[in-house]
N, C-alpha and C positions, 0 to 999 in steps of 0.2 A: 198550348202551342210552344214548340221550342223557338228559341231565337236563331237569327243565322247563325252567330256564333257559336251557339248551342249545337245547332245542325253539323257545323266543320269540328268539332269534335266529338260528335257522335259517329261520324266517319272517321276520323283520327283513331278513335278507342277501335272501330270495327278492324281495320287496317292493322292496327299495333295488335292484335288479337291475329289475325291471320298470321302475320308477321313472326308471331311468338309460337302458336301452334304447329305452323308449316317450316315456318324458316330456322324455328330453334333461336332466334332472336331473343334478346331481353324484355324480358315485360316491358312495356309502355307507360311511364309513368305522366299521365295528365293532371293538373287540377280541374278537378270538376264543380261544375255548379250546383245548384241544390237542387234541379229538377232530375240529376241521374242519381240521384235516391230512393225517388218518390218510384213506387210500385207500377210499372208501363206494360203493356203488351209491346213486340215489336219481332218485324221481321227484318232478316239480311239476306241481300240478294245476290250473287255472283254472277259475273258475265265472263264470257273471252271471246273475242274477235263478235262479241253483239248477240251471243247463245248463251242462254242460259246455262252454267256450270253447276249450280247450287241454290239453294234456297229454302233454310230453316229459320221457322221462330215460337215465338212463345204468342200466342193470340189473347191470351189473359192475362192481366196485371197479377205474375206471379210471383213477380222478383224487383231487386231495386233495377232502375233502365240500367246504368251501367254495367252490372253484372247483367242482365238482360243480352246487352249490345254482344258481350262477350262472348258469354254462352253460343247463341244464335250463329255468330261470325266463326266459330270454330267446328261448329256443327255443320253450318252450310259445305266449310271445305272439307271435312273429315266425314260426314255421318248422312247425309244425302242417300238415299240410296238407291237413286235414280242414275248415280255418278260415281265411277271410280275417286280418291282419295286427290284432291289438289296435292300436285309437287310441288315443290319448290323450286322446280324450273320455271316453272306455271308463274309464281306469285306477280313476277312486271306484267303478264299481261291481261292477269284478273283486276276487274274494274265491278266497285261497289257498289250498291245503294243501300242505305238503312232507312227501312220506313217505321215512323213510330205511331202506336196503334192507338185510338179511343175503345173504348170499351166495348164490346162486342153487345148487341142491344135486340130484344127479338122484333121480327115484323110484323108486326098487328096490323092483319089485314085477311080476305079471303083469299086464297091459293090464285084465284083467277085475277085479282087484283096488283098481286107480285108484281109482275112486269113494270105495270106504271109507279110501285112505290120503289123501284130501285134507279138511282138516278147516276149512270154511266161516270166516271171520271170521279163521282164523290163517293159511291158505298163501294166498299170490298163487302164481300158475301160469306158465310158458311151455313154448308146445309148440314143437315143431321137428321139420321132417322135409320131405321132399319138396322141398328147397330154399327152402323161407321157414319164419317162425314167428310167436308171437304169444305175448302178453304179456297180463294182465288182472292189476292191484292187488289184495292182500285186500278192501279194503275194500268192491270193485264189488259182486261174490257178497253180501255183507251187505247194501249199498244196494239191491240189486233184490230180494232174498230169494230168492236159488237155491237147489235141494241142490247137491250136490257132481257131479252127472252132468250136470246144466244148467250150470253152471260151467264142464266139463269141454268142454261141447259150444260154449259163446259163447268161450270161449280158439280152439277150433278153427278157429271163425269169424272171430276177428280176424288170425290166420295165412292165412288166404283157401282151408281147407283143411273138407273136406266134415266135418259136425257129429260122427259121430260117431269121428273119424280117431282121436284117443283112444285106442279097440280095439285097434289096431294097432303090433306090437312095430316095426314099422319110425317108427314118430314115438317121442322122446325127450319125456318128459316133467321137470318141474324145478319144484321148490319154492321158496320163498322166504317170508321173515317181512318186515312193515311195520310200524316206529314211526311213527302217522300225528301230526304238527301242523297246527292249518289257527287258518285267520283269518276273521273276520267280517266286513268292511268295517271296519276301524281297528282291530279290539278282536282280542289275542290271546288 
């Protein structure tokens, strides 16, 4: 677990990243602690006016978090491809959050079992199967107010896989925890 302080510059680095990709800005030069070394999953989220703008990450410890944080934060506003490219008009009224990831871990259990082993507001999801998969944050299931079988079914649906695929022991189902940080427009 990061610490707050940890958290407010893990936003700092996401921001100074935007900053420098979009705005042409100077790099952001933070000292960092010893935990943005260590190898992290982590996702960056972008909003404007409370809609989704952006949202890439890395779901496996593949990189050190700080370069992690980077990556992701530059990617959300650039490479989304859900989203034309953040301007730099844009940048005051994009508002952050960096969620940093646990390990992604599979769920051992029977398919019909699912529902009750995922526990709304604590696991982010990824399904897999069928040659693509799909990804949903903790946090989404809490902001729309799903159970855990409508969760279960919109994960489905971001993997581009029929809703209730789920059911089925041939899709891989995987858990994960999220420390969420986020930013307000200036204020962490």
């Amino acid at each position: 677990m990061l610490t707050a302080e940890e958290g407010t510059l893990a936003i700092q680095l996401a921001r100074g990243a935007l900053d420098h990709a979009v705005g042409k800005k100077p790099v952001l030069k933070l000292k960092l602690t010893p935990v943005f070394y260590e190898k992290r999953g982590v996702f960056v989220t972008l909003t404007s006016a409370g809609e989704l703008r952006g949202c890439i990450g890395l779901p496996y410890p593949v990189m050190p978090l700080g370069e992690a944080i980077v990556h992701a934060a530059k990617a959300a506003a650039l490479e989304d491809p859900r989203f034309p490219s953040v301007s730099k008009e844009e940048l005051s009224k994009i508002d952050l959050e960096v969620t940093i990831l646990t390990v992604p871990v599979p769920l051992l259990c029977e398919p019909a079992e699912r529902p009750a082993n995922v526990i709304v507001g604590k696991h982010g999801l990824i399904i897999r199967g069928m040659g693509t998969s799909g990804l949903l944050l903790p946090q989404v299931a809490t902001e729309y107010r799903w159970d855990s079988i409508t969760f279960l079914d919109h994960t489905c649906n971001k993997a581009g896989l029929s809703r209730k695929c789920w059911t089925s022991k041939n899709v891989e189902l995987m858990t994960f925890e999220g420390q969420i940080f986020s930013e307000k427009k200036g204020t962490v």
